[in-house]
C-alpha positions in Angstrom: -81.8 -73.7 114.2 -79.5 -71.6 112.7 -79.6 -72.7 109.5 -82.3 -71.7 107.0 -84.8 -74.1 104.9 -83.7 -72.9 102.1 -80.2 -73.4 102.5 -80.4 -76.7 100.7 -81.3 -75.4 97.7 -77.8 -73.3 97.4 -75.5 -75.2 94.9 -73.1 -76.5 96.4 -69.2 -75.9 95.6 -65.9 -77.3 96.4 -62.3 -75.8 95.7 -64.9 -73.1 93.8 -65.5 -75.5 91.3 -69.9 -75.7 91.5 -71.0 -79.2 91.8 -74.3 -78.4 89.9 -72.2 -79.9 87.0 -71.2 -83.2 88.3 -75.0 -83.8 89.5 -76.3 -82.9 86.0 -73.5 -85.6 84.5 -74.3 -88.4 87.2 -77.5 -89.7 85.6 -75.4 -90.6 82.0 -72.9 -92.8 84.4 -75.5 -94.8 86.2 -77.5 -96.4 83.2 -75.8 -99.2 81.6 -75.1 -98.8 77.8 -76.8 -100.9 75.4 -75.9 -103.8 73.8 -76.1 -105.6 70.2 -76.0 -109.0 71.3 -79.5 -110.2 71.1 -80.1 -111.8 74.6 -79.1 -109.2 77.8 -79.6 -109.0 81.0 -82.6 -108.3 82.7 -81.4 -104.9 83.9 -80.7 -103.5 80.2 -84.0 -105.7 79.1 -86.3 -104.1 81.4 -84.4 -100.4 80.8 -85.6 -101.0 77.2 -88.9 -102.0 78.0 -89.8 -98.9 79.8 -88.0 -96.7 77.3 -90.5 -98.4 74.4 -93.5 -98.2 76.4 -92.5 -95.0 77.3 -91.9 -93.5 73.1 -94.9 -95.3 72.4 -96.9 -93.5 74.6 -95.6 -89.8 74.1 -95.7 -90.4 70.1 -99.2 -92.1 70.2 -101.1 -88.2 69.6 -98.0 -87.2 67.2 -97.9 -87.6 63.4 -94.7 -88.9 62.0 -93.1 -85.5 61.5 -92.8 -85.4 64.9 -91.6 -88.7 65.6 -87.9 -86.7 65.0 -88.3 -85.9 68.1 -88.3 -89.1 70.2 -84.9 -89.6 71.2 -84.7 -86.1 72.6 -88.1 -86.1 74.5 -87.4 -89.7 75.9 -83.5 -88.9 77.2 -85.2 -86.0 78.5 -87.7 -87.6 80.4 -85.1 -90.5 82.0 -83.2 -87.4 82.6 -85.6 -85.5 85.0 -86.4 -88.3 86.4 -83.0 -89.6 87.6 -82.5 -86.1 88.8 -85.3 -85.9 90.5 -85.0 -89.2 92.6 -81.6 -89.0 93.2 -82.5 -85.7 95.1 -84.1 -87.6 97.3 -81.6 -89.1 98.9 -80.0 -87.4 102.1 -76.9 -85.3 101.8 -77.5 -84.6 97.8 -78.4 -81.9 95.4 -81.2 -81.5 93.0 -80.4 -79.6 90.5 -84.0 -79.4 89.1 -85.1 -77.0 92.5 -83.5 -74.4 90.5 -85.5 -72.5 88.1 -82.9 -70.8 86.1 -81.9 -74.8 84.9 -85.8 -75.6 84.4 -86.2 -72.5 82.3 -82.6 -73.2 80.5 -84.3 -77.1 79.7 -87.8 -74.8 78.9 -87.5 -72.1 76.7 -85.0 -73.6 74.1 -87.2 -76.5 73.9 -90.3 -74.5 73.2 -89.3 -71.7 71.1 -87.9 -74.9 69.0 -91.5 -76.3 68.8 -92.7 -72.3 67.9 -89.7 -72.2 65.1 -90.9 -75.4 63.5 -95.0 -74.2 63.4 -94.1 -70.6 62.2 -91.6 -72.6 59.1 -93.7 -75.7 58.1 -96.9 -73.9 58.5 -97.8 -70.2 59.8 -101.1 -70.0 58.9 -102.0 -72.9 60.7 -99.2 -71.8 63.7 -100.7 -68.0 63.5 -104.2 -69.0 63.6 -103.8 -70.5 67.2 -103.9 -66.6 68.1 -107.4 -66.1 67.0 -110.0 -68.6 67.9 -112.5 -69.2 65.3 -115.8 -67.3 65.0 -114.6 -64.8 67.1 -116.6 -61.5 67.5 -114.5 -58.6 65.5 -114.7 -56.1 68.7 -112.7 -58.8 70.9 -110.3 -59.6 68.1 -107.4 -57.4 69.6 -108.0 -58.2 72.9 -107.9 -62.4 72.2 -104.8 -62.0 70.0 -102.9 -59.8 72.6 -104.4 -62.7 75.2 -103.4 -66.0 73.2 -100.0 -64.1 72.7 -99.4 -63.6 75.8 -100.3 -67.1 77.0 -98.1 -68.2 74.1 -95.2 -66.3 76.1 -96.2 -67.8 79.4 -95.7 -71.5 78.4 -92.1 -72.2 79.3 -92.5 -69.7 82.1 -95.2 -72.4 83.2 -93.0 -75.7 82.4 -89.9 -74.2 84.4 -92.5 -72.9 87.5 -94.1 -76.0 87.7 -91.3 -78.2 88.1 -89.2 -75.7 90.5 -92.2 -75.3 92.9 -93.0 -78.7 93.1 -89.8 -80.2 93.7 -89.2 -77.6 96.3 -92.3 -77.8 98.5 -91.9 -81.6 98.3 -88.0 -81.5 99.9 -89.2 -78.6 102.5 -92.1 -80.4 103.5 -89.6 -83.8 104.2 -87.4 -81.3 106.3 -90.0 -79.6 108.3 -91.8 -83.1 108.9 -88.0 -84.4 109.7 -87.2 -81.6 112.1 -90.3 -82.3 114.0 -89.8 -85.8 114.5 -85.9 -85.1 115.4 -87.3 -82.8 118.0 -90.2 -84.2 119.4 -88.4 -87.6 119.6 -86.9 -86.9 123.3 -90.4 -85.3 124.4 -92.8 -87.3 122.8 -91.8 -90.4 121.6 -95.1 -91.6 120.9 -95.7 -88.1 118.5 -92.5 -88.6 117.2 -92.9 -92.5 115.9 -96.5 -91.2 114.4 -94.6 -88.0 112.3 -91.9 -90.7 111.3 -94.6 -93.0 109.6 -96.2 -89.8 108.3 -92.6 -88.9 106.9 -92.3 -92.2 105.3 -95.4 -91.6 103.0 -94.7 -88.6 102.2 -91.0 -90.1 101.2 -93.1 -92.4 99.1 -95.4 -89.6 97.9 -92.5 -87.7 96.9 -91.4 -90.0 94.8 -94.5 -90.0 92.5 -94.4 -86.5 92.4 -90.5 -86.8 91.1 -91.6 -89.1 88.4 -94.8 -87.9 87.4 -93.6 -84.0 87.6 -90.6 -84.9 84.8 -93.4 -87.1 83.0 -95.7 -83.9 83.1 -92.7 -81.6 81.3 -92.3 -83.8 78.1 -95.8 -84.5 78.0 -96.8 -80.9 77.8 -93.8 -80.5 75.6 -95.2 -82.7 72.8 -98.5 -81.3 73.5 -96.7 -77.9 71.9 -95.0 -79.8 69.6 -98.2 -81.6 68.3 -99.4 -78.0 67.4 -97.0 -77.1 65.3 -96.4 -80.2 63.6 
C-alpha cells in the first residue's frame, strides 16, 4: 500500500479552505430545534429525554453553584458524541483524532473550573495541594507533586480522547485491509475477520460514546472541587 495509516487523520482541505470547520458545524445542523408547543414528535421527545436524564446525572454530585454549568457541559457532551460517531462512517473526518482540538475543548474548560476555586474559595482550592496530616519533611515534595498533577489534568482529558479515538479507527483499517486482502485467498479467513470487524464496528461505537461521556464526567469532577 502506498498510502500510510495515518493518512486519515490529515484534515482534509478543498480549494485551501480546511474542512475541519464544516465537520465541527455539522452536529448543530442535524438535531432538530425545540419546540414550545406542548405535544412533539417523538424524535424531539426522546432528544429531550436523554438530554434530562443526561443533566440529571452529571449534576447529581454537584451543589447548585454548579448547576451554571449544565447547559455547557451537556451541549458539550452531545457534541463529542455526534463527532465521534459520525467519524465512523466511511469516507469522513473526525475532528476529535486531533489533539490540538481536544486540548483547545481541555484547557479553557479547566483552567475555568481552577479560576472559579482560586476566586470563591482559595483556601479550600489551595489546600488540594497539601494532603492533610502530612509529614513536614514531604511537604515540598507533595506540593510540587499535587501541582504538577494539577498541570497534567487537561493534558490527560485531551490524551485520552485523541488516543482512543485513534487506535479505535486504525484498528477498523488494519482489520479492513486484512479482510480486503485475504478475501481472494481465503475466503473462509476473510468472512471470519469481517464478523470480527463488525464487532469491533459495534465496539467502537461504545467507545465513541462512552469516551465523550468520560470528558464531561471528569470535567465536573474538577468542577465539583472548586465549587
Amino acid at each position: 500500500m502506498t498510502l500510510s495509516f495515518f493518512d486519515q487523520f490529515m484534515s482534509p482541505t478543498y480549494l485551501g479552505i480546511p474542512l475541519i470547520v464544516l465537520a465541527l458545524s455539522l452536529p448543530w445542523v442535524l438535531y432538530p430545534a425545540p419546540s414550545t408547543r406542548w405535544l412533539n414528535n417523538r424524535l424531539l421527545t426522546l432528544q429531550a429525554w436523554l438530554i434530562n436524564r443526561f443533566a440529571q446525572q452529571l449534576l447529581l454530585p454537584l451543589n447548585l453553584a454548579g448547576h451554571k454549568w449544565a447547559t455547557l457541559l451537556t451541549s458539550l457532551m452531545v457534541f463529542l458524541i455526534t463527532i465521534n460517531m459520525l467519524g465512523l462512517l466511511p469516507y469522513t473526518f473526525t475532528p476529535t483524532t486531533q489533539l490540538s482540538l481536544n486540548l483547545g475543548l481541555a484547557v479553557p474548560l479547566w483552567l475555568a473550573t481552577v479560576i472559579i476555586g482560586m476566586r470563591n474559595q482559595p483556601t479550600h482550592a489551595l489546600g488540594h495541594l497539601l494532603p492533610e496530616g502530612t509529614p513536614t519533611p514531604l511537604i515540598p515534595i507533595l506540593i510540587i507533586i499535587e501541582t504538577i498533577s494539577l498541570f497534567i489534568r487537561p493534558l490527560a482529558l485531551g490524551v485520552r480522547l485523541t488516543a482512543n479515538l485513534t487506535a479505535g479507527h486504525l484498528l477498523i483499517q488494519l482489520i479492513a485491509t486484512a479482510a480486503f486482502v485475504l478475501l481472494p485467498l481465503m475466503p473462509t479467513i476473510a468472512i471470519l475477520t469481517t464478523t470480527l470487524l463488525f464487532l469491533l464496528t459495534l465496539l467502537e461505537i461504545a467507545v465513541a460514546m462512552i469516551q465523550a461521556y468520560v470528558f464531561v464526567l471528569l470535567l465536573s469532577l474538577y468542577l465539583q472541587e472548586n465549587v
